[in-house]
C-alpha positions in Angstrom: -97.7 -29.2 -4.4 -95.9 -31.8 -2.7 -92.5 -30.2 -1.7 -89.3 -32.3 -0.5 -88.2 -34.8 2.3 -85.5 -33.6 3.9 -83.8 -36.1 6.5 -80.8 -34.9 8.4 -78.4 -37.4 10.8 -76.7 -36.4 13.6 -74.7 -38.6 16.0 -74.5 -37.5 19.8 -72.3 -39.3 21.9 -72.5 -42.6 19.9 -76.2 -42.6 19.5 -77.4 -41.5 15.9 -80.1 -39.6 15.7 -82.7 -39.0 12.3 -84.9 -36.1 11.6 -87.4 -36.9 8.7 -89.6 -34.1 7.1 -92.9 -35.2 8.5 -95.2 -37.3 5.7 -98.6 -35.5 5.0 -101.5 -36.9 3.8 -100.7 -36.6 0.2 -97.3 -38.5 0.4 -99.2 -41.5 2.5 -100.0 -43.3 -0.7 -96.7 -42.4 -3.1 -94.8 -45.7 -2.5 -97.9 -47.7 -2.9 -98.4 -46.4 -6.7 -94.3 -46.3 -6.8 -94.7 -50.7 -6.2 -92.7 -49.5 -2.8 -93.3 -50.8 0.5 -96.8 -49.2 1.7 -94.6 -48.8 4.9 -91.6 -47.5 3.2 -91.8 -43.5 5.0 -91.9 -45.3 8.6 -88.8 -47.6 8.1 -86.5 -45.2 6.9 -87.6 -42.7 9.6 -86.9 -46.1 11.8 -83.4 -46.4 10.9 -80.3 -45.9 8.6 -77.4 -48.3 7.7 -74.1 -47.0 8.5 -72.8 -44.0 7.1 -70.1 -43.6 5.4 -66.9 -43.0 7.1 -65.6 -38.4 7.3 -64.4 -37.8 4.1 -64.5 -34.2 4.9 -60.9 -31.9 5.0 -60.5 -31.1 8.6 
C-alpha cells in the first residue's frame, strides 16, 4: 500500500518552513511512469510559491 503525502507549511518569524511525508522506496519511481519530473518529490520538498493571502475569520 502506498498511503498519502502529507505536506504542511508553517511560517516562523518570516521564514516559511515545509514538512513533506518522507518518499519511500516505492514512491521513488511514481512521477517517472506519471511523464513527471524524475526529481519532482525533491523540488516541491525544496520550495513553495507564495501562499495565498488569510482568508480565514479571525
Amino acid at each position: 500500500m502506498m498511503g498519502s503525502i502529507s505536506v504542511s507549511v508553517a511560517e516562523v518569524n518570516g521564514q516559511r518552513y515545509a514538512i513533506l511525508t518522507p518518499s519511500t522506496a516505492v514512491r521513488k519511481p511514481l512521477p517517472e511512469l506519471w511523464g513527471l519530473p524524475a526529481n519532482l518529490y525533491e523540488k516541491t520538498a525544496a520550495g513553495f510559491p507564495e501562499p495565498p493571502p488569510n482568508a480565514s475569520e479571525p
